[in-house]
KEMI-740069 format. One record per atom (N, C-alpha, C): residue in one letter; atom name; x, y, z. Coordinates in steps of 0.1 Angstrom, whole numbers, plus 5000, padded with zeros to 4 digits. Each point is the difference from the previous one (the first is absolute). Example, Ala and Ser with C-alpha at 12.3 -4.5 7.8 and 13.67 -1.06 7.14 Angstrom:
[node 'A', 'N', [5132, 4943, 5078]] [node 'A', 'CA', [4991, 5012, 5000]] [node 'A', 'C', [5009, 5012, 5000]] [node 'S', 'N', [4996, 5011, 4993]] [node 'S', 'CA', [5009, 5011, 5000]] [node 'S', 'C', [4992, 5011, 5008]] 
% end
This chain:
[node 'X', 'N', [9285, 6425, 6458]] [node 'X', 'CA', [4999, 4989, 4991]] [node 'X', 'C', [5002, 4987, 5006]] [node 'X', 'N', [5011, 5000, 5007]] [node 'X', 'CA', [5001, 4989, 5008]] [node 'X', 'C', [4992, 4997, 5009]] [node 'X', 'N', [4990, 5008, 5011]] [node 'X', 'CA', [4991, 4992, 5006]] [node 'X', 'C', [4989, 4997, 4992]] [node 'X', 'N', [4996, 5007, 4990]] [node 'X', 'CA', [4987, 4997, 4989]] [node 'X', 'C', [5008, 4984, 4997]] [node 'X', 'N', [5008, 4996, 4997]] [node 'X', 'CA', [5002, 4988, 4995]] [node 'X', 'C', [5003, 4990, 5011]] [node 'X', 'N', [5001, 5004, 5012]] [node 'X', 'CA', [5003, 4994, 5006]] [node 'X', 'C', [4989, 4994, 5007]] [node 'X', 'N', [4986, 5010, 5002]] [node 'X', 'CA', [4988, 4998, 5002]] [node 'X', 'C', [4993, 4991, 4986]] [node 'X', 'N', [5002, 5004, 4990]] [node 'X', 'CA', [4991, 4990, 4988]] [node 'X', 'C', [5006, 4986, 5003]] [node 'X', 'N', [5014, 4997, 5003]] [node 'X', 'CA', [5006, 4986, 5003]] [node 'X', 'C', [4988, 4996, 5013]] [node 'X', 'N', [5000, 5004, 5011]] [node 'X', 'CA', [5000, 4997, 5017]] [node 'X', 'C', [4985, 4997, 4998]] [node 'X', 'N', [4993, 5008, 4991]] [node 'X', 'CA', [4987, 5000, 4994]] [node 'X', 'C', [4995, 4985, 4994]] [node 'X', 'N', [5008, 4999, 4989]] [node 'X', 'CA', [4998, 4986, 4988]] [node 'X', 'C', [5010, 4987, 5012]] [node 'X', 'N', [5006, 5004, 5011]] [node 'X', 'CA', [5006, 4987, 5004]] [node 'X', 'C', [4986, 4994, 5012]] [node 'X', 'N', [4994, 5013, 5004]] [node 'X', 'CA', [4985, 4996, 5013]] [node 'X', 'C', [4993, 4996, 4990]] [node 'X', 'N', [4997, 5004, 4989]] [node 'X', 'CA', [4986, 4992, 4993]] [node 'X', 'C', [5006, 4990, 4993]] [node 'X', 'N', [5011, 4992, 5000]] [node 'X', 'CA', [5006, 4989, 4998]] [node 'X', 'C', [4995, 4989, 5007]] [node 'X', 'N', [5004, 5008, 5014]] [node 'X', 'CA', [4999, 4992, 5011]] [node 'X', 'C', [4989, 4995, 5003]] [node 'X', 'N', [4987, 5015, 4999]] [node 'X', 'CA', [4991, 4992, 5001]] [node 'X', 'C', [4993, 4989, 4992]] [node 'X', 'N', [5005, 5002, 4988]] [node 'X', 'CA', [4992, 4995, 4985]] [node 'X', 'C', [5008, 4986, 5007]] [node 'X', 'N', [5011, 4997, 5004]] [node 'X', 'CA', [5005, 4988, 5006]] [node 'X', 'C', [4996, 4991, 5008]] [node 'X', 'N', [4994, 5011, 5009]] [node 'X', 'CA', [4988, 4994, 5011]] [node 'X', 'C', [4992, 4995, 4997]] [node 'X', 'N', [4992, 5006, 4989]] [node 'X', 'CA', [4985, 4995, 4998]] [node 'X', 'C', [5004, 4988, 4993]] [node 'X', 'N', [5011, 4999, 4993]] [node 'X', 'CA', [4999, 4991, 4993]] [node 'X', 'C', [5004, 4985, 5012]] [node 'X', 'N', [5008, 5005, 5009]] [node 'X', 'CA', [4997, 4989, 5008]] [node 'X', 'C', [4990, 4996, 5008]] [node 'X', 'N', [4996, 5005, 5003]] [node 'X', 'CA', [4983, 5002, 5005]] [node 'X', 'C', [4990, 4993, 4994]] [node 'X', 'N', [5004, 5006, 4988]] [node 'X', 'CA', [4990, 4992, 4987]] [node 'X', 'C', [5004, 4984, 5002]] [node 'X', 'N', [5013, 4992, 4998]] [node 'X', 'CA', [5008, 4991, 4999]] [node 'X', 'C', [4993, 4991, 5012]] [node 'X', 'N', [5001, 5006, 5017]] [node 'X', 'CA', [4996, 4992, 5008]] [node 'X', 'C', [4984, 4996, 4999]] [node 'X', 'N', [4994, 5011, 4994]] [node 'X', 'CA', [4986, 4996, 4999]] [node 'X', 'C', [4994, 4988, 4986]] [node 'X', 'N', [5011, 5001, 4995]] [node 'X', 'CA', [4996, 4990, 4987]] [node 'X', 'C', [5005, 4982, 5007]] [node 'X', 'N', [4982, 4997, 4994]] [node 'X', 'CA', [5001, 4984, 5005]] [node 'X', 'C', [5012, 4995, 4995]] [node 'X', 'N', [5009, 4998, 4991]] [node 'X', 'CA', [5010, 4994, 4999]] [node 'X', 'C', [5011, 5001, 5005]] [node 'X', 'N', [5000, 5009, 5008]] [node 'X', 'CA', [5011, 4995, 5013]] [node 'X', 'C', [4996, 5006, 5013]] [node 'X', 'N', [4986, 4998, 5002]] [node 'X', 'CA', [4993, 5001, 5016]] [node 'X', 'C', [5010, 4987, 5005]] [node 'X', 'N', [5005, 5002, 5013]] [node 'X', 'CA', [5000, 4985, 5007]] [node 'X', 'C', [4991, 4996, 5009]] [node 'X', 'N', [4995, 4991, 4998]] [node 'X', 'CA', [4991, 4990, 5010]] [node 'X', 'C', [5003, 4996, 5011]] [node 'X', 'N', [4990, 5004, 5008]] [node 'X', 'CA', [5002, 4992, 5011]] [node 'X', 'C', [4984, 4998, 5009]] [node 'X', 'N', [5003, 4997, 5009]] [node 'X', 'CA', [4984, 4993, 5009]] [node 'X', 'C', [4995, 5013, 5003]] [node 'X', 'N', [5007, 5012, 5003]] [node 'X', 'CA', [4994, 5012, 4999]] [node 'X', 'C', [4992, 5008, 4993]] [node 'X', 'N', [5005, 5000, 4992]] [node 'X', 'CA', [4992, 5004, 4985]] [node 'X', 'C', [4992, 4991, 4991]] [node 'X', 'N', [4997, 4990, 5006]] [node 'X', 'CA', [4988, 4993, 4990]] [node 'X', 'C', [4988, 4999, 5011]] [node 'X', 'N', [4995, 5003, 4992]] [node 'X', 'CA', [4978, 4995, 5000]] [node 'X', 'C', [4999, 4986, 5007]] [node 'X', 'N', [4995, 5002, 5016]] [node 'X', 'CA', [4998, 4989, 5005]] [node 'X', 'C', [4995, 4988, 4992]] [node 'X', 'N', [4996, 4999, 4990]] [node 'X', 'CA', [4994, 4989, 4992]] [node 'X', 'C', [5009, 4996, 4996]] [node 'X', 'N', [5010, 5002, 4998]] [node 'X', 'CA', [5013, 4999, 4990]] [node 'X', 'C', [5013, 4993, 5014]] [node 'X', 'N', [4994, 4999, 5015]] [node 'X', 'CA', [5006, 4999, 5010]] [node 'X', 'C', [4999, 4988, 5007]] [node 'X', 'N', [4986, 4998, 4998]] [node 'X', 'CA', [4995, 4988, 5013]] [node 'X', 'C', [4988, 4994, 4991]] [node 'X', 'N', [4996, 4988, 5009]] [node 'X', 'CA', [4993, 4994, 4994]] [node 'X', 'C', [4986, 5002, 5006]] [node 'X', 'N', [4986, 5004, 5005]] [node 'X', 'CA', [4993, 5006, 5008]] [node 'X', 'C', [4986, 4993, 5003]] [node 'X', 'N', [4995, 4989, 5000]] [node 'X', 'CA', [4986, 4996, 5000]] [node 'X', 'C', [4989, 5009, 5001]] [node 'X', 'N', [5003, 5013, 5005]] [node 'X', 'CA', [4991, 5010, 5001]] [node 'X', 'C', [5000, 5010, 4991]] [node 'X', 'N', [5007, 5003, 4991]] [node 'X', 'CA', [5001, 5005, 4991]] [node 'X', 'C', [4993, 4999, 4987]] [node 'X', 'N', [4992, 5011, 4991]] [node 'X', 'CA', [4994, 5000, 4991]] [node 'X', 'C', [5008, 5001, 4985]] [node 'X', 'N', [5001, 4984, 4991]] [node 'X', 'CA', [5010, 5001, 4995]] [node 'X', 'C', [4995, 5003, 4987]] [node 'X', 'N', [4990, 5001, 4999]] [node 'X', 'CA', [4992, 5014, 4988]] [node 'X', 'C', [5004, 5013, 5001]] [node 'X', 'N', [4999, 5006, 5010]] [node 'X', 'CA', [5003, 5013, 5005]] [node 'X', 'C', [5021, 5000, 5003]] [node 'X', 'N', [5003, 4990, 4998]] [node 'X', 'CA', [5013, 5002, 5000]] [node 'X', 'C', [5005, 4990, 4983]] [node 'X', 'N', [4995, 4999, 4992]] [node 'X', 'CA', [5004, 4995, 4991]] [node 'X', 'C', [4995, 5016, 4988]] [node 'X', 'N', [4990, 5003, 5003]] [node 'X', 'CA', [4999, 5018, 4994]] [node 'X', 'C', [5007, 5007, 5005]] [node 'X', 'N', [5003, 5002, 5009]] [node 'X', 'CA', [5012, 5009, 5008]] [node 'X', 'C', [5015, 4993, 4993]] [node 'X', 'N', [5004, 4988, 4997]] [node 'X', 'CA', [5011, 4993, 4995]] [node 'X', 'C', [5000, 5006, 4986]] [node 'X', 'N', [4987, 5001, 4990]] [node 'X', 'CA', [4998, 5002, 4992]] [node 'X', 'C', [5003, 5014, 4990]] [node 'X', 'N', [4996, 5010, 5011]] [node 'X', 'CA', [5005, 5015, 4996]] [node 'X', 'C', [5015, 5003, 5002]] [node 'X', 'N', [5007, 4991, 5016]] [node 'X', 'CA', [5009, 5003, 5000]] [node 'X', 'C', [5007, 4993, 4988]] [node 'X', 'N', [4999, 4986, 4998]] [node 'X', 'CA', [5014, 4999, 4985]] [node 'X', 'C', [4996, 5011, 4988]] [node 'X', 'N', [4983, 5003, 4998]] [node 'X', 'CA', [5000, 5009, 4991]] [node 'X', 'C', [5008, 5012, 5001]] [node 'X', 'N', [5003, 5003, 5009]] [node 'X', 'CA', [5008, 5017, 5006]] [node 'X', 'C', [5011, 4997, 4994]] [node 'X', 'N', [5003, 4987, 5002]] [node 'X', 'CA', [5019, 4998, 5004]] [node 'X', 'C', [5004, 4996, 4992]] [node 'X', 'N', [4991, 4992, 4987]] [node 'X', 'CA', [5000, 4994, 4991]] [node 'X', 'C', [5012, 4984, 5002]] [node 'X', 'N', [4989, 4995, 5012]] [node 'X', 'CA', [5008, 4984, 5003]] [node 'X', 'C', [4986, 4996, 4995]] [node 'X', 'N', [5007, 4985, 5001]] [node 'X', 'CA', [4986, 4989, 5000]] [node 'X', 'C', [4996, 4995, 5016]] [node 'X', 'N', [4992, 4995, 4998]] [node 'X', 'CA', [4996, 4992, 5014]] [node 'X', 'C', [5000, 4986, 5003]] [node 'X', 'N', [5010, 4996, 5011]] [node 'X', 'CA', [5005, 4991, 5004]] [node 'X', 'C', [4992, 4996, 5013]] [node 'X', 'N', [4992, 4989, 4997]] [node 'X', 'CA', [4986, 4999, 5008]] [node 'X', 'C', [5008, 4985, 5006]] [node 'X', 'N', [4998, 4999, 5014]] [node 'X', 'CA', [5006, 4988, 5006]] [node 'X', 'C', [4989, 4996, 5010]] [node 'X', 'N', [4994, 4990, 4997]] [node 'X', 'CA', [4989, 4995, 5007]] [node 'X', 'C', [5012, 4990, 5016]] [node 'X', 'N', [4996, 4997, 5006]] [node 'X', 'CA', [5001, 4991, 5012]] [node 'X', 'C', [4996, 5005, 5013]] [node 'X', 'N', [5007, 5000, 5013]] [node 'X', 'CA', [4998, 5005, 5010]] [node 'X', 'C', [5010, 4993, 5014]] [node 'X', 'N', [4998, 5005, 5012]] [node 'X', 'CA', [5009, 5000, 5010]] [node 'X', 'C', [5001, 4988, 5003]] [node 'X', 'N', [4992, 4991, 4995]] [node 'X', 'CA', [5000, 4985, 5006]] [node 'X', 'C', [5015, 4993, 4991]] [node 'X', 'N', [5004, 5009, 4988]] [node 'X', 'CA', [5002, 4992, 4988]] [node 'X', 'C', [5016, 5000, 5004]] [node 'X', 'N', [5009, 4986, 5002]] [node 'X', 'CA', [5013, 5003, 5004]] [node 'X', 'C', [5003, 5007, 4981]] [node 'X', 'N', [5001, 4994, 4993]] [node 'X', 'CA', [5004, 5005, 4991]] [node 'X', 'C', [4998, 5014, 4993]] [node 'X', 'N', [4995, 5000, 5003]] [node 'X', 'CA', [4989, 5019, 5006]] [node 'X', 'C', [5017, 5008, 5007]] [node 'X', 'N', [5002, 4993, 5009]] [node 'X', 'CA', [5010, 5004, 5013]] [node 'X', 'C', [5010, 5000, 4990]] [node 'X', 'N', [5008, 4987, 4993]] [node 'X', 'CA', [5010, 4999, 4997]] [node 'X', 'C', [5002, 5011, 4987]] [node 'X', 'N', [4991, 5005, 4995]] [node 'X', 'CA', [4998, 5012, 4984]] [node 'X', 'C', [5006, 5012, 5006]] [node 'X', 'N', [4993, 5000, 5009]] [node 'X', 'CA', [5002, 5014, 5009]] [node 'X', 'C', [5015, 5001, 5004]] [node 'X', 'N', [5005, 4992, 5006]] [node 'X', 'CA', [5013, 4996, 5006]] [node 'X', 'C', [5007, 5002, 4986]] [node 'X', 'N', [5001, 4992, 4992]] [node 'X', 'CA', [5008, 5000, 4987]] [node 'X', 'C', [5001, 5015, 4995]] [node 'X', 'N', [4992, 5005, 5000]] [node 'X', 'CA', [4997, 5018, 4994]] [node 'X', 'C', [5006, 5011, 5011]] [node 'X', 'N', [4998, 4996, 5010]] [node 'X', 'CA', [5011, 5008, 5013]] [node 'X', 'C', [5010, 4999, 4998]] [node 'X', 'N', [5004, 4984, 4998]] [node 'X', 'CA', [5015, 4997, 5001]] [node 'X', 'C', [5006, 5004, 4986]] [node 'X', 'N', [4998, 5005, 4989]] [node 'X', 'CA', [5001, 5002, 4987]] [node 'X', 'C', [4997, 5013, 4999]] [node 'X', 'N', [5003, 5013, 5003]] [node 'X', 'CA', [4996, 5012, 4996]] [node 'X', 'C', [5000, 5004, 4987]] [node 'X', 'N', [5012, 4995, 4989]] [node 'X', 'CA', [4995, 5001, 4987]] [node 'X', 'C', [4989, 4996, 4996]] [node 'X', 'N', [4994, 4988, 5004]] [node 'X', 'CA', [4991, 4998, 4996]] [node 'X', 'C', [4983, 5004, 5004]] [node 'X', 'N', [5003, 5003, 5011]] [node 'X', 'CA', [4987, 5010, 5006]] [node 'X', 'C', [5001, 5010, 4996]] [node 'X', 'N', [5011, 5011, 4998]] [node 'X', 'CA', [4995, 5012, 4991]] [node 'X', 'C', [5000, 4994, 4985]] [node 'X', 'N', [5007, 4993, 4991]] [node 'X', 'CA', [4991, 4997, 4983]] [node 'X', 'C', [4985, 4995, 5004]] [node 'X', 'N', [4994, 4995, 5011]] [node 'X', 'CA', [4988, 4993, 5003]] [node 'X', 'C', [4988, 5016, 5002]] [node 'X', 'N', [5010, 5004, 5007]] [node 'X', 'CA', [4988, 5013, 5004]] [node 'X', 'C', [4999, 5015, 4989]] [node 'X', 'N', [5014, 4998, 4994]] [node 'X', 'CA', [4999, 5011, 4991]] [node 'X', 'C', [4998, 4996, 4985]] [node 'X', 'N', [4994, 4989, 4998]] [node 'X', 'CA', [4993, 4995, 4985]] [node 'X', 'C', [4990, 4993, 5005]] [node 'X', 'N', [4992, 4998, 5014]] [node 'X', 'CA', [4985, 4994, 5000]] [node 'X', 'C', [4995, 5009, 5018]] [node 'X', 'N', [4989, 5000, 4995]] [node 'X', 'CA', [4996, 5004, 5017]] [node 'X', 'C', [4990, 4990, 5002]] [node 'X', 'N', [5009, 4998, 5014]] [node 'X', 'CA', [4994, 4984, 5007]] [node 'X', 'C', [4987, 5001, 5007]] [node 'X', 'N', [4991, 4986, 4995]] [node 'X', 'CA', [4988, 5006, 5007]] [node 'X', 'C', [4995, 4983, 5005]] [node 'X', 'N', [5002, 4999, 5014]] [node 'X', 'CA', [5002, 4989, 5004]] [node 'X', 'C', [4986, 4997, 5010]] [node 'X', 'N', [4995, 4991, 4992]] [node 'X', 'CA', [4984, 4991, 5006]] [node 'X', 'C', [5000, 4990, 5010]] [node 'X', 'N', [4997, 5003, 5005]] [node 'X', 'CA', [4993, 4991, 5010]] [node 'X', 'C', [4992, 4989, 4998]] [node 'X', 'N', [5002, 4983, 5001]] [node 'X', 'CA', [4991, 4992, 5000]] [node 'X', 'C', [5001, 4993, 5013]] [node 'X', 'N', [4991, 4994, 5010]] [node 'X', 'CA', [5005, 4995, 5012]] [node 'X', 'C', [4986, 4992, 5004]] [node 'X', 'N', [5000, 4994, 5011]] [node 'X', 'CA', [4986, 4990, 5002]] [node 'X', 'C', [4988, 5017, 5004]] [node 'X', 'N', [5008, 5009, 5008]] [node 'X', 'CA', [4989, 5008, 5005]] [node 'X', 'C', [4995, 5009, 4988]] [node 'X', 'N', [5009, 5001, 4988]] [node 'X', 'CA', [4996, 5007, 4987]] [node 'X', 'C', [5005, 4998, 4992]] [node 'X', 'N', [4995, 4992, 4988]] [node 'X', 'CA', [5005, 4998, 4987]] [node 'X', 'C', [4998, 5008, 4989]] [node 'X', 'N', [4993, 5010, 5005]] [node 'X', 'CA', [4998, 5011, 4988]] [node 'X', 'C', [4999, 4993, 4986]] [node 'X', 'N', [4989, 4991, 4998]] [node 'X', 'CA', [4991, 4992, 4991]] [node 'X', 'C', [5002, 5009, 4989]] [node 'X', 'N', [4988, 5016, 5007]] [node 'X', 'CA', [4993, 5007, 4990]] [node 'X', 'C', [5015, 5004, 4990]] [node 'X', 'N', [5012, 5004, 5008]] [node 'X', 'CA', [5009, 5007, 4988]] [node 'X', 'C', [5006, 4989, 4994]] [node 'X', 'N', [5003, 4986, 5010]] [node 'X', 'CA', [5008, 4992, 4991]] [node 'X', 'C', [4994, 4996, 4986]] [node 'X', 'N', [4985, 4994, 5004]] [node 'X', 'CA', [4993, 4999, 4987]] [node 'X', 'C', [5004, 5004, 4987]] [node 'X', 'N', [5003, 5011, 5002]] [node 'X', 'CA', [5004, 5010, 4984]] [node 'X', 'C', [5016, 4997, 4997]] [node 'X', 'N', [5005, 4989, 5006]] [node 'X', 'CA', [5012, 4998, 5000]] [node 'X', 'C', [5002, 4985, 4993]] [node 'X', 'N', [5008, 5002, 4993]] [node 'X', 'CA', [5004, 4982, 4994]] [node 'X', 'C', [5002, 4996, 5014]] [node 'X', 'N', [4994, 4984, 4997]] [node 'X', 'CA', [5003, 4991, 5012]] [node 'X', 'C', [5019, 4999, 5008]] [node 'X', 'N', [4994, 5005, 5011]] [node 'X', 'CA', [5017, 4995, 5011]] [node 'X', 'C', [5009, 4988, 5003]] [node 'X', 'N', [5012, 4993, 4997]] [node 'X', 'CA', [5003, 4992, 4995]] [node 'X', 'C', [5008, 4994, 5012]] [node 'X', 'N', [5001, 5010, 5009]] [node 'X', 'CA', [5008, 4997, 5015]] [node 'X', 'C', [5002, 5018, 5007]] [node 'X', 'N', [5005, 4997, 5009]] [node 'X', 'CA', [5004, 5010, 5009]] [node 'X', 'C', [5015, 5006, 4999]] [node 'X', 'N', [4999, 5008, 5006]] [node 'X', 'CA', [4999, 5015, 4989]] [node 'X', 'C', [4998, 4999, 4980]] [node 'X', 'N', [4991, 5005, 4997]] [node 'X', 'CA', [4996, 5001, 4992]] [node 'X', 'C', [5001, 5017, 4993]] [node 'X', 'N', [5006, 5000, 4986]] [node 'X', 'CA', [5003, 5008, 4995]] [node 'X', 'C', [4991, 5009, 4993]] [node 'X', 'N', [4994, 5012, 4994]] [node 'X', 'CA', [4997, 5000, 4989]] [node 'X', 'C', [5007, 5018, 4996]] [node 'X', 'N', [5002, 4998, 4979]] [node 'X', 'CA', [5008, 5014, 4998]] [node 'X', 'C', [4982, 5003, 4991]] [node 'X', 'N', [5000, 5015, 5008]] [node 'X', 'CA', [4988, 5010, 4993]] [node 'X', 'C', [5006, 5013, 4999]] [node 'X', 'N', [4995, 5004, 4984]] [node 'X', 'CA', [5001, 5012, 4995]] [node 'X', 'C', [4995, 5011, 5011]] [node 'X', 'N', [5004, 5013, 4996]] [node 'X', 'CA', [4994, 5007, 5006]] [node 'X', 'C', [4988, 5005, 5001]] [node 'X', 'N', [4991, 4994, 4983]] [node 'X', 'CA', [4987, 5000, 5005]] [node 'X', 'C', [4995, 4989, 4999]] [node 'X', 'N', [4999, 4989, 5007]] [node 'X', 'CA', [4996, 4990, 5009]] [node 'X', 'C', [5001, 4991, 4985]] [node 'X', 'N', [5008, 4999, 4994]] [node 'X', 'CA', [5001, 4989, 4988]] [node 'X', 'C', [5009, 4985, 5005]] [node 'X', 'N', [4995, 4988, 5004]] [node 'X', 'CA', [5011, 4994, 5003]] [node 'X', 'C', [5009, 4993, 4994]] [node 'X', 'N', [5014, 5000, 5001]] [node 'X', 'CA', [5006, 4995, 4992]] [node 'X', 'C', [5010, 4990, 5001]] [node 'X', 'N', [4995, 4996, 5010]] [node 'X', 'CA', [5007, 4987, 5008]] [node 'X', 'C', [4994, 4993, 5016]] [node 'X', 'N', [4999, 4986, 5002]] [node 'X', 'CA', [4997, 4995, 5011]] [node 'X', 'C', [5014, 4990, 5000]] [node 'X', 'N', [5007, 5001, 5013]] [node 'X', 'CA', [5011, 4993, 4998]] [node 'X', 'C', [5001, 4994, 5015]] [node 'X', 'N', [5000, 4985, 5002]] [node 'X', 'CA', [5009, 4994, 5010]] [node 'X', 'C', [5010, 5005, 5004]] [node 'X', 'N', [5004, 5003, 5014]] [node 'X', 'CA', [5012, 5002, 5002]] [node 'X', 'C', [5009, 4992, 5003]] [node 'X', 'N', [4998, 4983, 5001]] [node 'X', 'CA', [5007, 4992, 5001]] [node 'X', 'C', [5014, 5001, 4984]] [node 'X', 'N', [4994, 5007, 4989]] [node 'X', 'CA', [5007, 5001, 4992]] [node 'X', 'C', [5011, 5008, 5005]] [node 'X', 'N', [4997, 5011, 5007]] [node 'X', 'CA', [5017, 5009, 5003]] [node 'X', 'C', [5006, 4990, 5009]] [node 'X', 'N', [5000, 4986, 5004]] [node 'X', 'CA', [5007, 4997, 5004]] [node 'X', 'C', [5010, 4993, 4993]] [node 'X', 'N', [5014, 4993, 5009]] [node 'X', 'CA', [5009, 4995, 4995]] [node 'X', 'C', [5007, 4992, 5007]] [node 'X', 'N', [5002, 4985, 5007]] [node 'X', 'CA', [4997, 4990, 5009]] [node 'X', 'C', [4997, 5006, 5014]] [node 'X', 'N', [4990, 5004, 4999]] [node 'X', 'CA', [4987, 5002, 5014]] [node 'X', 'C', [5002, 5014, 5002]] [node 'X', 'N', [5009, 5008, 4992]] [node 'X', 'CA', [5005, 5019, 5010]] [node 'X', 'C', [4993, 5009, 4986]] [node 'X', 'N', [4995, 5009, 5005]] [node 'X', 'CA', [4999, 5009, 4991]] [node 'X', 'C', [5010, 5006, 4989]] [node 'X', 'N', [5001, 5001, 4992]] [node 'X', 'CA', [5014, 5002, 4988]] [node 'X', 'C', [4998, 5011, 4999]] [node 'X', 'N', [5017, 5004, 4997]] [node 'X', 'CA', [5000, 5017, 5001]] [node 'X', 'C', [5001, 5005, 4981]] [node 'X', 'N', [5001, 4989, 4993]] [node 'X', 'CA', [5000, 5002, 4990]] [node 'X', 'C', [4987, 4991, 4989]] [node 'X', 'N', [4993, 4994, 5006]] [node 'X', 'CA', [4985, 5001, 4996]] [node 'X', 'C', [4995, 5013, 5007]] [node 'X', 'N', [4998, 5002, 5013]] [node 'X', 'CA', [4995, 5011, 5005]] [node 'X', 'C', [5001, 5014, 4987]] [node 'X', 'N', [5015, 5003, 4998]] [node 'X', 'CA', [5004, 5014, 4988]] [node 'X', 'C', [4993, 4995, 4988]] [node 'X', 'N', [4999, 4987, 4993]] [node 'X', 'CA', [4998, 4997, 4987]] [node 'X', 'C', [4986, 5002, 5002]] [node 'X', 'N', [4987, 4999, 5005]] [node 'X', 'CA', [4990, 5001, 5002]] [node 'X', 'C', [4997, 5014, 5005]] [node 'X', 'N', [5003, 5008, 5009]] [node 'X', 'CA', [4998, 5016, 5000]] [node 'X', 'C', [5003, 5005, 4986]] [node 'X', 'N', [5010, 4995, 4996]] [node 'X', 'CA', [5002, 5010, 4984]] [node 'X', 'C', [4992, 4997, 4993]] [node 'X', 'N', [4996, 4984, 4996]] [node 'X', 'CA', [4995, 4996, 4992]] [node 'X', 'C', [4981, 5005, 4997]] [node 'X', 'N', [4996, 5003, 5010]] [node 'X', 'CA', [4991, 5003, 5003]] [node 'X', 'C', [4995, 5016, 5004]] [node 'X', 'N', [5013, 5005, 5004]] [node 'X', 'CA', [5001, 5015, 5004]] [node 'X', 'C', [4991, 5009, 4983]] [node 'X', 'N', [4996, 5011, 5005]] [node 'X', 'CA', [4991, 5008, 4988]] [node 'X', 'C', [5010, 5003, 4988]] [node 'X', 'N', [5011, 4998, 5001]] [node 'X', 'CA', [5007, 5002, 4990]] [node 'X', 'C', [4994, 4987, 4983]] [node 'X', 'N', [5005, 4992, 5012]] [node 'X', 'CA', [4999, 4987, 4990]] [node 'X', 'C', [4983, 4988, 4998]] [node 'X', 'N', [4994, 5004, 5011]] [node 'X', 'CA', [4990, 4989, 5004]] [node 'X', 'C', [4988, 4997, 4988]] [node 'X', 'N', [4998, 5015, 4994]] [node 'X', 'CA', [4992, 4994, 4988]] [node 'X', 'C', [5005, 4992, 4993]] [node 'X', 'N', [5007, 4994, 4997]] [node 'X', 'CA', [5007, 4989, 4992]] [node 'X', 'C', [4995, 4990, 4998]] [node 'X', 'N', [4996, 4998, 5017]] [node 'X', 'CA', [5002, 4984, 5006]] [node 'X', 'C', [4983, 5003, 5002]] [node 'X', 'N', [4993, 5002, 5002]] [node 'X', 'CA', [4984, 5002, 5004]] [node 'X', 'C', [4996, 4987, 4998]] [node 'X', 'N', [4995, 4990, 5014]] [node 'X', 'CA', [4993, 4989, 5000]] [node 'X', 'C', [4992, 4997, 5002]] [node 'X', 'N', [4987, 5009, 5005]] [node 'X', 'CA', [4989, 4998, 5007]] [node 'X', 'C', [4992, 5006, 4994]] [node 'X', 'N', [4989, 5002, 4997]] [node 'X', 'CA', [4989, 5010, 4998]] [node 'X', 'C', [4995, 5009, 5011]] [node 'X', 'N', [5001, 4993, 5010]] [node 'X', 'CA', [4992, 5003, 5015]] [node 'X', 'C', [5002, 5018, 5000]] [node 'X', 'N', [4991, 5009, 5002]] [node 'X', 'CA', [5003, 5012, 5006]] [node 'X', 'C', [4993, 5000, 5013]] [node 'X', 'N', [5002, 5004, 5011]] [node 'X', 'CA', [5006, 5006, 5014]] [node 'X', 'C', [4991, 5004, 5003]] [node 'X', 'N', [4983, 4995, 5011]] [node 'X', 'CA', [4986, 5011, 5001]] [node 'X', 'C', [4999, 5005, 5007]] [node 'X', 'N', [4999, 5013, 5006]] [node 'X', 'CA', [5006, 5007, 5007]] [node 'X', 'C', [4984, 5007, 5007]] 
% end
C-alpha cells in the first residue's frame, strides 16, 4: 500500500513538474516578456540600409506585428542623420525603454539618403517633417500617426518620459483612440 501511494504521489509530483515546464516554456515564448535585443530583431528593425527593399520589408514588418499582435513603428531617416545616431544612443542607454519600444511595436526603419530616397514607398506616406521621422501603423497597414521626433524632446535630449508617454499612448492597447490620419500603408 505504501509503495502504490508512494508511486501515485512520485507520479502526480513528475507531471507537476512537467505541466510547470511547459508552462514556463509557454511564458518565455509569449511576446510579453520576450527580451529584446539586436539579436533577435529583423535586420530592418536594426539598421538603416539604402539597399534594401522597404516594400518587401514593410510586408515582412507587417505579418510580423500581425503574429505578435504589436503595431508598427516605422522610422524613416538614415546613417547620415546625427539625430538618427542620437535615438539610437538614447534607446541603448535606456533599456526600459527599448524593450516597452520593441515589445508593443516592431521597428521598421527606412532609409532616405541622396543615393536613395525611396520616393516610391515614401509617397504613400504623410509628408516628413524632419529627420528621424516617425510613423505608428496598425498591423494591417492602417496608419495612425505621423509624428516629429523633435517632440520627444526636452531642452535638446531625448526624454525618458515623453519617450514612455508616447509608446503607451500609441501602443495597440490604447492607439485606436487617438487615430489621426487616414493614410493606409501600400505595400
Amino acid at each position: 500500500m505504501k509503495s502504490t501511494l508512494f508511486s501515485i504521489l512520485l507520479s502526480l509530483s513528475i507531471s507537476g513538474l512537467f505541466a510547470l515546464s511547459m508552462i514556463g516554456i509557454a511564458c518565455a515564448k509569449s511576446p510579453a516578456i520576450t527580451v529584446y535585443s539586436a539579436n533577435n530583431l529583423p535586420i530592418y528593425s536594426k539598421v538603416y540600409d539604402d539597399t534594401r527593399d522597404p516594400f518587401k520589408d514593410a510586408t515582412d514588418a507587417l505579418a510580423l506585428a500581425k503574429t505578435s499582435n504589436r503595431q508598427v513603428l516605422i522610422e524613416v531617416g538614415g546613417n547620415w542623420c546625427s539625430w538618427c545616431h542620437k535615438m539610437d544612443a538614447f534607446l541603448e542607454e535606456n533599456p526600459d525603454i527599448y524593450q516597452a519600444l520593441h515589445s508593443q511595436y516592431v521597428l521598421l526603419k527606412i532609409n532616405v539618403s541622396d543615393s536613395n530616397e525611396n520616393e516610391a514607398f515614401m509617397s504613400s506616406l504623410p509628408p516628413v517633417l524632419g529627420y528621424p521621422h516617425m510613423y505608428v501603423s496598425t498591423s494591417t497597414g492602417k496608419m495612425l500617426l505621423s509624428k516629429d521626433t523633435a517632440e520627444l524632446l526636452v531642452d535638446g535630449n531625448y526624454s525618458r518620459e515623453q519617450w514612455l508617454t508616447f509608446l503607451h499612448k500609441w501602443s495597440n492597447s490604447f492607439a485606436p483612440k487617438y487615430i489621426q490620419t487616414s493614410h493606409k500603408l501600400r505595400i
